[in-house]
N, C-alpha and C positions, 0 to 999 in steps of 0.2 A: 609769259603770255602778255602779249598787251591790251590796254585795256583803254577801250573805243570810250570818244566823245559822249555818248548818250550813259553809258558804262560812270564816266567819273561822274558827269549830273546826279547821278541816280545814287553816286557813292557821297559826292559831298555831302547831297539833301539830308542823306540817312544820318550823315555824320553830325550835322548841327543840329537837325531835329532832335535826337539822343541825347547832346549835349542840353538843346533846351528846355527835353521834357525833365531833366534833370536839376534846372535851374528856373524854371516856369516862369518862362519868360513870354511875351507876347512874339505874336508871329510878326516874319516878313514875306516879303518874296524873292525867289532866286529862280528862274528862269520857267516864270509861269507854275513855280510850286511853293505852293504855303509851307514856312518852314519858321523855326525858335532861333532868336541869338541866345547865345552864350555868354554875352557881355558882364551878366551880374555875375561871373564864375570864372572868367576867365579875361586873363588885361588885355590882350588882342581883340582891337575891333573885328566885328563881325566880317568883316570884308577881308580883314588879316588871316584870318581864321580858316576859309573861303582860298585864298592863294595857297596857306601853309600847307591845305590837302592837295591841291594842283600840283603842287612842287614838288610832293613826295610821290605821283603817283609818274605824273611828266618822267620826272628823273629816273624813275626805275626804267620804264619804261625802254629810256634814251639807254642807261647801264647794261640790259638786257641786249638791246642790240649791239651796242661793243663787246660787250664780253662773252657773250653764251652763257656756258657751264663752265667757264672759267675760273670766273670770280663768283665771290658770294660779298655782295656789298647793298646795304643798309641806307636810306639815307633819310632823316629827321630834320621838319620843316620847323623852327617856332619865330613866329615875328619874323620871315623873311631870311632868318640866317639857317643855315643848313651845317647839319652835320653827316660828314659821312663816317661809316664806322663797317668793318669788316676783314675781307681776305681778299689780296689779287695776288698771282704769282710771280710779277715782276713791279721793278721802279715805274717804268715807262709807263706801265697802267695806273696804277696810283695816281701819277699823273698826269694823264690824258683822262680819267674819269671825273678826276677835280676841275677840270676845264670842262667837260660836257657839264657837271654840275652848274657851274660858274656863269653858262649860257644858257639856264633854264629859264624863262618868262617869271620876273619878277623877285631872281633870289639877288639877294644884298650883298648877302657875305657867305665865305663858304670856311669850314672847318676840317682839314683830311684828317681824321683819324685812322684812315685804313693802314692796316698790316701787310707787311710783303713775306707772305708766308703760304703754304696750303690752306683750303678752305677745313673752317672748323666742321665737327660731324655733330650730327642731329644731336646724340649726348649732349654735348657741351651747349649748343644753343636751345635744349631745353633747360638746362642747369641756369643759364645766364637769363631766359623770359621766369623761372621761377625766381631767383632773385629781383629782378623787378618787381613782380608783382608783391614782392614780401615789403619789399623800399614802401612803394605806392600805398599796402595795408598801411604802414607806420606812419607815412605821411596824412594819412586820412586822420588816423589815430591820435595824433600831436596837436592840440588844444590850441597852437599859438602860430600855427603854418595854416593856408590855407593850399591845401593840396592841388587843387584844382591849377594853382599858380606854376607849377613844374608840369615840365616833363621828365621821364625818365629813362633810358637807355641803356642797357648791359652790353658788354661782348668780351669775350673769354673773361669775365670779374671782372673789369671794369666797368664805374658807371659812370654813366654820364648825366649832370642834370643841367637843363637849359629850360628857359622861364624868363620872366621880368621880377626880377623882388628885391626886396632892400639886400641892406648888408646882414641886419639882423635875420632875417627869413635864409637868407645863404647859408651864411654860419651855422646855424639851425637843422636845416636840413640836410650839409653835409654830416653835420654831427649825426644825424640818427641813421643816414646811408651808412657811413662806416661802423656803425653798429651790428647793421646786418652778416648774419654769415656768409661766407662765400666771397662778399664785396674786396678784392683784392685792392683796389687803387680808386679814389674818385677824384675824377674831372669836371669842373666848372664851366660850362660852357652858357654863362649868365649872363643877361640884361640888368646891372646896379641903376635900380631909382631909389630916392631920397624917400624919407618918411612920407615929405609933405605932396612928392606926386602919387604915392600910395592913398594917401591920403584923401586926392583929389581923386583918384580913379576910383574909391569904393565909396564916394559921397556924389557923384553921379547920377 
């Protein structure tokens, strides 16, 4: 189902408010509604932040109309680069979807991770969001990561993490993804900054 103009306003607002009652942060405004940045919690400016939900809702959207019930395809906005990740039944979808990605308003880069296979059954893709959420526990849980800094993404046991963060913060939290059970394979789909632009983003 697609999901009307006033529909995604209403879905960002909810989405950075949340973010910012989380991180208590002072208000702004986005289209005549008071709402939180997320900036002390998250490296993506506020206005990043703002597109990265556009992108994911846009693109479905746009996927939805190609495909039907064809495909079952995912797509993960962070800082502009997109990843997609799923099932389509043939080459030529894979892509032709990566190119509707690719001409979404404002993505950068795109990443196909889709499968040319049948779609997975609700089993599997509940098996694959509880493995996220156990990654995401751990990453909360880890003293020396700041969680808020990933994302995280499953699909048949793989995961995916995308984020801005050093080498150290990488290394780190791939180490404790493959920790987890279930996690078959993990993929990097990272933004590497230096110490010292970390440095400068949490002294802000």
């Amino acid at each position: 189902m697609k999901i009307s103009n006033q529909k995604l306003l209403t879905k960002l607002t909810l989405s950075v408010c949340l973010s910012a009652a989380l991180s208590a942060c002072a208000p702004v405004m986005l289209g005549g509604f008071a709402m939180g940045t997320m900036v002390a919690v998250d490296r993506r400016t506020t206005g990043t932040q703002v597109e990265d939900q556009g992108i994911e809702v846009r693109g479905a959207n746009r996927f939805q109309d190609y495909l039907g019930e064809r495909g079952h395809v995912n797509i993960t906005s962070y800082n502009r680069q997109v990843l997609l990740t799923g099932e389509v039944p043939n080459a030529q979808d894979k892509q032709q979807v990566e190119q509707i990605a690719s001409k979404v308003e404002n993505v950068r880069s795109v990443v196909n991770e889709i499968a040319v296979m049948e779609k997975t059954n609700l089993s599997q893709r509940s098996s694959d969001a509880l493995i996220t959420g156990k990654i995401k526990a751990s990453l909360v849980d880890a003293k020396d990561l700041f969680a808020s800094s990933f994302k995280v993404v499953t699909e048949r046991g793989t995961t995916y993490l995308m984020g801005r963060v050093t080498q150290r913060e990488a290394d780190r939290a791939t180490e404790i993804t493959r920790s987890i059970d279930g996690v078959k394979k993990v993929v990097r789909v990272l933004e590497i900054i230096s110490e010292e632009e970390l440095k400068a983003l949490t002294t802000k």
